[in-house]
C-alpha positions as a Python dict, from the first residue, in 0.01 Angstrom:
ca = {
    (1, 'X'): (0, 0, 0),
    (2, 'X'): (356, 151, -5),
    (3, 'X'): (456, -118, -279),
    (4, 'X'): (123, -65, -438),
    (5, 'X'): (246, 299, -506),
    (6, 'X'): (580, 260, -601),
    (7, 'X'): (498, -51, -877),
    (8, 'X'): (190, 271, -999),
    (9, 'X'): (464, 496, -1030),
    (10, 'X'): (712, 251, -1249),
    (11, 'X'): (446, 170, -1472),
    (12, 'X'): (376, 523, -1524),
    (13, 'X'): (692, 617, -1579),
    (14, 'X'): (725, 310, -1849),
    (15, 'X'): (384, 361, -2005),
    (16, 'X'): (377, 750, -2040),
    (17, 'X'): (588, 853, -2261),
    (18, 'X'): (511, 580, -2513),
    (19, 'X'): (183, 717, -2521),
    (20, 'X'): (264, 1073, -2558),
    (21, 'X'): (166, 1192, -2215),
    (22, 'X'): (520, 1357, -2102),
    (23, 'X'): (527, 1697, -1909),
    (24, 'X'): (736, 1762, -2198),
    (25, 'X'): (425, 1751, -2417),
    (26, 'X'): (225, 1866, -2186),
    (27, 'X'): (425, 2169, -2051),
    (28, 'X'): (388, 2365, -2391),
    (29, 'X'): (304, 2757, -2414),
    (30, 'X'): (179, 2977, -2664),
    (31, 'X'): (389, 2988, -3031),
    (32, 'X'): (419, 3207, -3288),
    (33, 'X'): (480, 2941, -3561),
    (34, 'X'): (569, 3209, -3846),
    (35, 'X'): (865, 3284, -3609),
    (36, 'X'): (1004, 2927, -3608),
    (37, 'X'): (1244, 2851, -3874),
    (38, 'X'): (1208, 2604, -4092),
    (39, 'X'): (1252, 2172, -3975),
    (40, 'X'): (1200, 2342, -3596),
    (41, 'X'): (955, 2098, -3355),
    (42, 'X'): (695, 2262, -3210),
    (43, 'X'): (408, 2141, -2968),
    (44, 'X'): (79, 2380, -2985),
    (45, 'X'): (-265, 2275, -2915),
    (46, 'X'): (-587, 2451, -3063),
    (47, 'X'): (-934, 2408, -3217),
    (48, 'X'): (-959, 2223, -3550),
    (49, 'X'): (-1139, 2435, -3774),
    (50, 'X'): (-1122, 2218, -4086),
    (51, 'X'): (-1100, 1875, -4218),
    (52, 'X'): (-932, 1720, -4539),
    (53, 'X'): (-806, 1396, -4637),
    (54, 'X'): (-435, 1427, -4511),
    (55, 'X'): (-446, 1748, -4316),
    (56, 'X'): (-637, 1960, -4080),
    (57, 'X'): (-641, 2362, -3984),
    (58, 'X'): (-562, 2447, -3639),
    (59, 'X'): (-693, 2747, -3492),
    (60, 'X'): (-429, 2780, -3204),
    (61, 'X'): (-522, 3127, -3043),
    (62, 'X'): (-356, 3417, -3267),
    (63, 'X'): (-376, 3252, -3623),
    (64, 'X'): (-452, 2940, -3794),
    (65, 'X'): (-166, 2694, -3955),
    (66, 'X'): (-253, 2355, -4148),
    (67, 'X'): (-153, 2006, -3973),
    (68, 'X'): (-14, 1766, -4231),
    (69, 'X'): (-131, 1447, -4051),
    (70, 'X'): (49, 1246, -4327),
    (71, 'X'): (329, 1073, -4071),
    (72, 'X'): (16, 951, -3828),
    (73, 'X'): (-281, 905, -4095),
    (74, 'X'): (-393, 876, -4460),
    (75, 'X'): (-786, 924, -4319),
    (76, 'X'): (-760, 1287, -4104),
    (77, 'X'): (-1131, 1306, -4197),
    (78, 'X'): (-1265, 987, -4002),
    (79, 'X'): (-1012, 1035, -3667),
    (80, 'X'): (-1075, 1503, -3656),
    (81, 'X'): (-1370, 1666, -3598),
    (82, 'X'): (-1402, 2034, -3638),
    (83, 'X'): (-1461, 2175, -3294),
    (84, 'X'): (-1240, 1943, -3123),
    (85, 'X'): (-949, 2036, -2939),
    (86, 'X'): (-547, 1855, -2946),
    (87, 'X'): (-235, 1924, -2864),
    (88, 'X'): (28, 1885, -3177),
    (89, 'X'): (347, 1780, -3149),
    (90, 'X'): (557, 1802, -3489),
    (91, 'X'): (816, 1965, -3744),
    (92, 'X'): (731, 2359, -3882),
    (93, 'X'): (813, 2307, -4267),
    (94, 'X'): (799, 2564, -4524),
    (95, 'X'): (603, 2550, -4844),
    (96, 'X'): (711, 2652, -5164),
    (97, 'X'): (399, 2860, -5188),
    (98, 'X'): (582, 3095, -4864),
    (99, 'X'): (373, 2930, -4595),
    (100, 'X'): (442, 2738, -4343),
    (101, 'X'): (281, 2383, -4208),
    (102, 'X'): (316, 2131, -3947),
    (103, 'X'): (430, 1817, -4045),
    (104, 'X'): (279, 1623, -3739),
    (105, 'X'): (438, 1383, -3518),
    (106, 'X'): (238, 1361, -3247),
    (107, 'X'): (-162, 1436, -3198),
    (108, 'X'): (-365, 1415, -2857),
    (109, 'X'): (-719, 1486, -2843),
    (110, 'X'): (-849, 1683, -2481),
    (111, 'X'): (-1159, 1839, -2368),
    (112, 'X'): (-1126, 2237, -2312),
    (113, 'X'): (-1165, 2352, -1977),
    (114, 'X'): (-1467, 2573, -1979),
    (115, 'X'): (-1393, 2915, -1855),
}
C-alpha cells in the first residue's frame, strides 16, 4: 500500500504538468487584463461567449477579451462551445486597433461549480 502511494505520487508529479494541471495553473485569481502590459502571461478562466475560426471571446467576470487560439488550433469552432467554461493560460498582446488579446498557450475545459 505504502509503495502503492508513493509510485501514485511520482507519476503524478511526472504526468501533471505535461498536461497542464499545475497548482501554478490552477492557483490563478481574478485579472484585470487591460492592466497587463503588453507580451505579459496571464492565466484567467471564464465563460466563452463566442466562437470563430481562430479565436474565441471570454467572458472572465468584469469584461470580455478575445482568445487567439492560433498557437493550439486552426478549428476553435469544432473544440469551444459557447457556454462552456476554461481556464487560459497565455501571452496579453496588443492590437494595432488599441485592444488587447490573448495569444493562448494553454486551454483547459472545467465544469462550474454551481453556487
Amino acid at each position: 500500500m505504502f509503495y502503492s502511494l508513493i509510485i501514485l505520487t511520482i507519476c503524478a508529479s511526472i504526468i501533471a504538468p505535461r498536461y497542464g494541471y499545475t497548482e501554478e495553473f490552477y492557483g490563478i485569481g481574478d485579472y484585470e487584463v487591460q492592466d497587463l502590459k503588453s507580451n505579459e502571461e496571464i492565466a484567467v478562466n471564464g465563460e466563452i461567449i463566442n466562437v470563430d475560426r481562430d479565436s474565441f471571446m471570454l467572458d472572465y467576470g468584469s469584461h470580455t477579451i478575445t482568445v487567439e487560439t492560433d498557437n493550439i488550433t486552426r478549428d476553435a469552432e469544432s473544440l469551444y462551445i459557447p457556454g462552456e467554461y476554461v481556464k487560459v493560460k497565455g501571452r496579453v498582446e496588443d492590437e494595432p486597433a488599441g485592444q488587447q488579446v490573448i495569444r493562448a498557450t494553454r486551454i483547459i475545459k472545467y465544469i462550474k461549480e454551481l453556487d
